[in-house]
Every structure is written in structure tokens, then in C-alpha cells.
C-alpha positions, 0 to 999 in steps of 0.5 A: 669262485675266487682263482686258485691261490687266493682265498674267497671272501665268506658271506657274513653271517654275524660276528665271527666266532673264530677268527684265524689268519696263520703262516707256518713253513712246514717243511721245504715242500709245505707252507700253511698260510691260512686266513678265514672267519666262521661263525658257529657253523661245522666248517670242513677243513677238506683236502688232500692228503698233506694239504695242512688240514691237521697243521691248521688245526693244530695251530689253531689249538695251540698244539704247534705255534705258527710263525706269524698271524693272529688267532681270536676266539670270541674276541679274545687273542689267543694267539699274537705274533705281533705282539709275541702274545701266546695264550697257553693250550689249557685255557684256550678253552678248546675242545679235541678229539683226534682219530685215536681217542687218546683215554687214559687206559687206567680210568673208567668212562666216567673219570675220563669225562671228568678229567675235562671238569677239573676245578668244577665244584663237585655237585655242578660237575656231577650234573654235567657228567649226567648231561653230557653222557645222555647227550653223547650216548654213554651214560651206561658205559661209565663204569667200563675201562676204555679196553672194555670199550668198542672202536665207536664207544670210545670216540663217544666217550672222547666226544664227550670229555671234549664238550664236558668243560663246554668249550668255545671251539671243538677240533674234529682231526677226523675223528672217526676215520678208523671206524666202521661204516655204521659206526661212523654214520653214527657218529656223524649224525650224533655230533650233528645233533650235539652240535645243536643242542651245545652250540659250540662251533666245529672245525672238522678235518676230512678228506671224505666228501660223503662226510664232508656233504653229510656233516658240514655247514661250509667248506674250506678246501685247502691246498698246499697250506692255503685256502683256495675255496669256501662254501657249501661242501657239495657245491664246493666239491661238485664244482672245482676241476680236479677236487669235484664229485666227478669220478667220485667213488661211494665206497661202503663197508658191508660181509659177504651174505652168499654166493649165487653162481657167478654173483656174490650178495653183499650186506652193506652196514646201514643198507641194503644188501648187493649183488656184486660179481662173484667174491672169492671169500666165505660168506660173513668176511668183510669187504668193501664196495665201490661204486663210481657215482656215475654208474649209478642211474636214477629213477622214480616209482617202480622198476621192471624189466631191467637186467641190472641186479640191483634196484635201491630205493632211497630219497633225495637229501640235497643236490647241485647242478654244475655245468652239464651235469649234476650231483645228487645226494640220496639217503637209503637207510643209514647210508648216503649214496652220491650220484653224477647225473647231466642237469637235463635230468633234475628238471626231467626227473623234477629231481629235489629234496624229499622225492623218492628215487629208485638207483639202478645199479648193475652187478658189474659196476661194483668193485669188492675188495676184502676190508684189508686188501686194496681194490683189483685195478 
């Protein structure tokens, strides 16, 4: 792992599809100054918040100019300072799409899809309005306003007058940050599967490390406007000190479903329902659970006799041992669970991808808030 301060090298995978190396002072307290490669990978920009993951981005779209560096997209410079070479932000041929989905109010789905088209012969517009709708889902939403839309249908609409004009890069400043917990599972898996069928490489901002492990290929953690690590987004994120899993919460959006004398019962969006301690809300209000990853305990076949009110079932998707200890990634329904265990109990446990689990989990070790009210300390 390269010390902090400096950015590692990426293993070559292939001719680089972007390559960046930009400085831009900020302010007094920020300078970005980035440099690194990626091939047609979903790489995570993944950092604090003000870090300069979304200045990153938005000098590499030509949104804002950096002071000094060189940006190449497929071998073509679209960015100079050298030489003062500065390729103009409409044929960069980038795509973006933002957390607010920026549609033009006045236009239907359909028209705001073939905005990204303009100059495309009709007939061979037409047949890529069709496929790019299927693709990301809206064919039957083309005819509707955005007002008429859903926080979750206007991202897909977004998403897909971005991929319409197939473009050589798409900048993700996370995107679906405001949605739902369903909603944004949703997406996170549909943008996976575009990514598949188009091709097209992703730059995705996000400071979520469930959504950076979910979606990412590789991971560049960035801090103070640098690069300091690059690699697979669990192993980045389970190994360095202060930036790990450790301490991880898995926070789930979900509605009160009853109360049951000193415990409420919370349905998670995408999972299982809860048992959390008593919640002073109605039955239907939302709120959000938090759980510490390393409160959760995990074991295989069924579960008896055990004062913990909650016993979940769910199937190892990836995991990385570190040190003494271990993060496990387990998928239960839509939603993707993080778990701290020590290493002894990978090999106890024969813990790898596809086993199933049961996760343990008492009453007490789930913090509820109303969806608009911040967590009791």
C-alpha cells in the first residue's frame, strides 16, 4: 500500500481509457492534485466530505478548468495546460448525471432523452431512444413530465439521456444519493448491468462504502484533493486506518410495522422486517436503522435458543480478511449487509462467496431514528 500522500500504481490492465493527472487550488484549505489511469472499469472516487471528489469530476468534464495537467480520453487530449489546449464541454462526448437529475421541466421523458441526440439522423435516433429506454427501464414513462415522475424514475430518465449519445466516459456525482433505500439498490444494480451491456466506463462519487463495495471494479480513496489508495473498494476500505470498514454502520431505510411492549418491528426496504427497541412513532412512519457491522454475528444452518430477536438468513457475496479481523459482505433480499468478524472465523466458519449464513442480531444493537431526525447519541 503506497504511504499517504502518494499515489499507488494501478496494475495494467490494458490501454488506459482515461487518463487524468490535474492540480486546481480550490481554496487556501484544498488543492486537488490527482493522477491516475483506468480502463473501462466502475472506479469509485470515494472520500470524505470535501475531499475533492466532485472537483475531480468536474475537471475532468470540463465543468471547471484545472490549473495545470493533461486529460486524455481514447487517446484524444481533451485537456492541455502545456500547450493551453482546452477541448470544449459539449464534445468532450462525456456523459453526467448528478444527485439532482437536472430534466428540462417543460419536456417529456422522451424529449429529454433526445436532447442527448441532437444532430442524430431521425430514423437512427428513434432506434436508440427505444434501446436506451428498455435498457434503463422507462420505456413506459416517455410520454410523462418529470413533475409526473418519481425521485427514482427521473434518475433512470437522467441515466438515460446521458448513455443516449453512447458516450466515451459517464461521471456519476453520486447520483442517487436522495433516493430511497430500495430506490437506490435499484439503481445501483441497473447501472451495473448498463455498464455491461454499453460498455462505457464510470467515474462514480460516493461516500457510502456499502455503494462503493456494491458497484465498484476499483477504488480511489481520495483525500485532500489527492489520490492516497487504489484497488478493490472492500480491500481498500477494510484496510486503511481511519478510512476502513471498522466502525462501519449498515444504516437501512425501513416503516414502523407495530409495537410489541418494549420492542417496535420495523420493515427494512428490500429485507426483512426488525425487532428494535420501542419506537415512539405510529406504525407506517419511516425511519432509519443503524447497526454497527460488528454487532452483527454470524452463523451457518439454523439458529435456536438464542435471546437475540432477530436471526436473518442471507448468503456471502464477497469478503476480506485484514489483520485480526475480517469484512464480510452478505446479500439478504435487496439489501447488502457489512459484517466485522476476527479472521479465525472465515476459516472456522469455511466463510466464502455463495455459503449461507444466519446473522444474529439483538434488539438492542439497532439504533432507530425518524427518516428526518438525526440518530440519539
Amino acid at each position: 500500500m503506497a504511504a499517504k500522500g502518494s499515489a499507488p500504481e494501478a496494475e495494467d490492465s490494458g490501454p488506459a481509457v482515461l487518463e487524468a493527472r490535474v492540480r486546481r487550488r480550490v481554496h487556501s484549505g484544498l488543492t486537488v492534485e490527482a493522477e491516475f489511469r483506468t480502463g473501462s472499469e466502475i472506479v469509485v472516487l470515494f472520500g470524505r466530505s470535501g475531499a475533492g471528489k466532485s472537483t475531480l469530476l468536474r475537471l475532468i468534464a470540463g465543468l471547471e478548468r484545472p490549473d495545470a495537467g493533461l486529460v486524455r480520453l481514447r487517446g484524444r487530449t481533451l485537456f492541455d495546460g502545456d500547450r493551453r489546449q482546452v477541448e470544449p464541454l459539449r464534445t468532450r462526448g462525456i456523459g453526467m448525471i448528478f444527485q439532482h437529475d437536472l430534466l428540462f421541466p417543460h419536456l417529456d421523458a422522451a424529449a429529454n432523452i433526445r436532447f442527448g441526440l441532437t444532430g442524430w439522423e431521425r430514423r437512427r435516433a428513434d432506434d436508440r431512444l427505444a434501446e436506451v429506454a428498455a435498457l434503463c427501464g422507462v420505456s413506459h414513462l416517455l410520454g410523462r413530465r418529470p413533475a409526473t415522475l418519481s425521485g427514482g424514475e427521473r434518475q433512470r430518465v437522467g441515466l438515460a439521456r446521458a448513455l443516449a449519445p453512447r458516450p466515451g466516459l459517464l461521471l456519476c456525482d453520486e447520483p442517487f444519493s436522495a433516493l430511497d433505500l430500495e430506490g437506490r439498490d435499484a439503481l445501483v444494480d441497473r447501472l451495473r448491468l448498463l455498464h455491461r451491456a454499453e460498455g462505457v466506463p464510470v467515474l462514480y462519487v460516493t461516500h457510502s462504502p456499502t455503494e462503493a463495495i456494491a458497484l465498484g471494479d476499483r477504488l480511489l480513496l481520495i483525500e485532500s484533493g489527492r489520490v492516497i489508495a487504489d484497488g478493490p473498494p472492500l480491500d481498500v476500505l477494510a484496510s486503511r486506518s481511519g478510512m476502513g470498514l471498522v466502525g462501519v454502520r449498515n444504516v437501512l431505510r425501513g416503516v414502523v410495522a407495530g409495537h410489541e411492549g418494549g420492542s417496535s418491528r420495523v420493515a427494512i426496504d428490500g429485507g426483512p422486517e426488525l425487532v428494535v427497541p420501542r419506537v415512539d412513532q405510529p406504525e407506517g412512519t419511516a425511519v432509519v436503522v443503524s447497526i454497527r457491522a460488528d454487532d452483527i454475528l454470524l452463523a451457518l444452518g439454523p439458529v435456536a435458543g438464542l435471546s437475540a430477536r432477530n436471526v436473518l438468513p442471507g448468503v456471502v457475496e464477497r469478503l476480506v480478511p485484514h489483520g485480526g479481523e475480517a469484512e464480510v459482505v452478505v446479500g439478504s433480499g435487496r439489501v447488502r449487509w457489512i459484517v466485522s468478524v476476527v479472521a479465525e472465523a472465515v476459516s472456522a466458519l469455511a466463510l466464502q462467496p455463495g455459503v449461507s449464513v444466519r446473522m444474529i442480531i439483538k434488539a438492542r444493537s439497532c439504533r432507530v431514528a425518524a427518516e428526518d431526525q438525526p440518530f440519539a447519541p
